[in-house]
N, C-alpha and C positions, 0 to 999 in steps of 0.2 A: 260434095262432102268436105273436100280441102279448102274449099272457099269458106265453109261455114266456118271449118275450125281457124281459121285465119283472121277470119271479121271477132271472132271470139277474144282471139290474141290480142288482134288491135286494140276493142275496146275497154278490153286489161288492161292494156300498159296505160292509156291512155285514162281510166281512172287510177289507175295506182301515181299517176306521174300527175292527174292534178292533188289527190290524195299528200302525199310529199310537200308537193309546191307549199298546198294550205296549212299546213304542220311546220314546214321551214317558213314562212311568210307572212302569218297571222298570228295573232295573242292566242291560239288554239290552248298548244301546252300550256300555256301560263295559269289559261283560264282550268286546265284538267286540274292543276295544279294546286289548286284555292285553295278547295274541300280537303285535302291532305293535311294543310297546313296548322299548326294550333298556335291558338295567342299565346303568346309570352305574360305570364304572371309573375308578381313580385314571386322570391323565393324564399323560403325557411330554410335552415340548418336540419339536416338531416342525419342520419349514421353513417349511409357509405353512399358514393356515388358509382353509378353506373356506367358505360363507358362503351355502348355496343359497336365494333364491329361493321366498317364496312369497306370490307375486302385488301385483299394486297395482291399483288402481281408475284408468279413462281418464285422470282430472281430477289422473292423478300424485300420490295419495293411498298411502301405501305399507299392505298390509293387515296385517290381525294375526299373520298366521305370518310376514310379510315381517320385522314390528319385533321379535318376539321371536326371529327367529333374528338379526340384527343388531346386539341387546342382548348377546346369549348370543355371539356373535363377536368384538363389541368389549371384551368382561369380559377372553376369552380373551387377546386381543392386550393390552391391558394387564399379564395375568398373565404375559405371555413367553412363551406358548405357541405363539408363533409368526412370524416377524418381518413377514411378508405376509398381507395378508387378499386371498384372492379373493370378488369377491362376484359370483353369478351369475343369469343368467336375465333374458328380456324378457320381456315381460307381454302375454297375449293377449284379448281386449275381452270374452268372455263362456263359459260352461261349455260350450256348443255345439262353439266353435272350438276349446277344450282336449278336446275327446271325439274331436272332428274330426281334430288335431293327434296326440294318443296313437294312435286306434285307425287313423286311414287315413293318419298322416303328412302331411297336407296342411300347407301353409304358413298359419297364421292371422296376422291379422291385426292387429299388436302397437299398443300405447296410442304417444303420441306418445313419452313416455319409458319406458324397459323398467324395472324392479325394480333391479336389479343396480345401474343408475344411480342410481334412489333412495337406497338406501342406501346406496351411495359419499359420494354429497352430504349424507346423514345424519350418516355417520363422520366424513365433516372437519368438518362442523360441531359435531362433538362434540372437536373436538380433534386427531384421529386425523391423522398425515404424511402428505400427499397420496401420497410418494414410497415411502407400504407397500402402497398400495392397489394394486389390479387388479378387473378387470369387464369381462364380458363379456355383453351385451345381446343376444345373436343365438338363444341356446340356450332352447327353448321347455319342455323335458321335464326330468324327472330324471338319466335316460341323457346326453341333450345334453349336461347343467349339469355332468359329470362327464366328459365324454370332453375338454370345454373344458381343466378342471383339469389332466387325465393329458398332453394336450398341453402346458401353460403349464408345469409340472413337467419333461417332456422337455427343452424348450426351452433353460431354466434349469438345468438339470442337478441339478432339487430330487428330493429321494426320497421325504419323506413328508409326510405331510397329515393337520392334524385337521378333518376333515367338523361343521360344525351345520348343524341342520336342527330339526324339530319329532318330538315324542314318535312320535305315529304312524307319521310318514313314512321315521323313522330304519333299520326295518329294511330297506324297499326299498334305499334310498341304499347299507346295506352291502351288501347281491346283489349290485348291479352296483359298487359300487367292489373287491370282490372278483372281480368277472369283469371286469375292466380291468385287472387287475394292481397296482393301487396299494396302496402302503403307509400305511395311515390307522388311525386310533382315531378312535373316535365320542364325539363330544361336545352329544347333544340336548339340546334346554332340559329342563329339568326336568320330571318327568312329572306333569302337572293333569289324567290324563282322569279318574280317580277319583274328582275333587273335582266334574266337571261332571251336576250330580244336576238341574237345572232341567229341566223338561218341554221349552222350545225349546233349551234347550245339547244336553240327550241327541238331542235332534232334529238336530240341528245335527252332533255325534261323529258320530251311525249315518251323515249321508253323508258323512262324509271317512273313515270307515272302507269302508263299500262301495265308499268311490274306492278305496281303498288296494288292496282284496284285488281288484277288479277287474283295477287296473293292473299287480299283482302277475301274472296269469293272464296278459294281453298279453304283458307283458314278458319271461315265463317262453316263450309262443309266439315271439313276435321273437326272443330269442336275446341279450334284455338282462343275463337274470339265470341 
């Protein structure tokens, strides 16, 4: 019997560890990576632009999808593409409570300042009118950071909206900004999975892609997208 479970052991590690290798070593991720991705189209002038949200560290550190869509937003606002930025999402302490938060809806448990406010305070420090901004800190998800918008748009009597967000993430964000009814164009940062050829980068792509199609299957269950 300990021989069985032992030979079992083995030939686990031994597929998980070529499993890795193929992931760290081939175009795998890159290639997960395609179908996420959306072309870039000229752009229109819109009313506000959008700004979601992608994460910050406790210590109110803003992360790297956080800064590069809030580079890719402020370009925009500059170019007149918009005359409001909304910038979205609070920030939840660990991937546990975002698995938590997606898959059972529970309330996790947000950093002491959310993203959204990050990068508010980013923008005006960059120059940006305090009196274009907007941000909403409450919104944990995609769905959330989106239904926030289509309300503030309501409100306001605004009709359309250019969405940034990251290469990946961008085709989720259009499902459900099409299943809320809003009138948007997609404007993701530029597309780099291509370029990310390193054994920990590809390591790093394969999980925010299996986040992606993961979240994509939820969301299609919930009734998000």
């Amino acid at each position: 019997m300990m021989k069985k479970v032992k030979n079992i052991i083995i030939w686990l590690s031994i597929g998980f560890t070529a499993a890795m290798l193929s992931v760290m070593f081939t175009p795998l991720a890159n290639m997960m990576a395609r179908p996420l991705v959306v072309d870039e189209t000229p752009l229109q002038k819109t009313d506000v632009i959008a700004v979601l949200g992608g994460g910050a560290y406790p210590n109110g550190v803003l992360g790297g999808a956080s800064n590069e869509r809030l580079l890719r937003g402020l370009i925009l606002y500059r170019q007149g593409y918009g005359k409001t930025v909304i910038f979205t999402g609070g920030s939840v302490n660990s991937m546990r409570d975002k698995l938590g938060h997606t898959v059972l809806g529970s309330r996790a448990e947000m950093t002491v300042i959310g993203e959204s406010v990050l990068m508010r305070q980013a923008a005006l420090g960059l120059g940006m009118s305090e009196a274009d901004t907007v941000f909403d800190d409450r919104s944990l998800n995609t769905y959330e950071n989106l239904v926030f918008v289509r309300a503030y748009m309501e409100e306001k009597g605004l009709e359309s909206v250019t969405i940034v967000t990251s290469p990946t993430h961008m085709r989720r964000a259009e499902l459900i900004a099409k299943k809320l009814g809003l009138k948007f164009q997609s404007a993701p940062v530029a597309d780099y999975t291509e370029y990310r050829r390193g054994a920990i980068d590809r390591l790093s792509l394969f999980r925010e892609t299996l986040w992606e199609y993961l979240a994509l299957v939820l969301y299609k269950i919930y009734g998000y997208i």
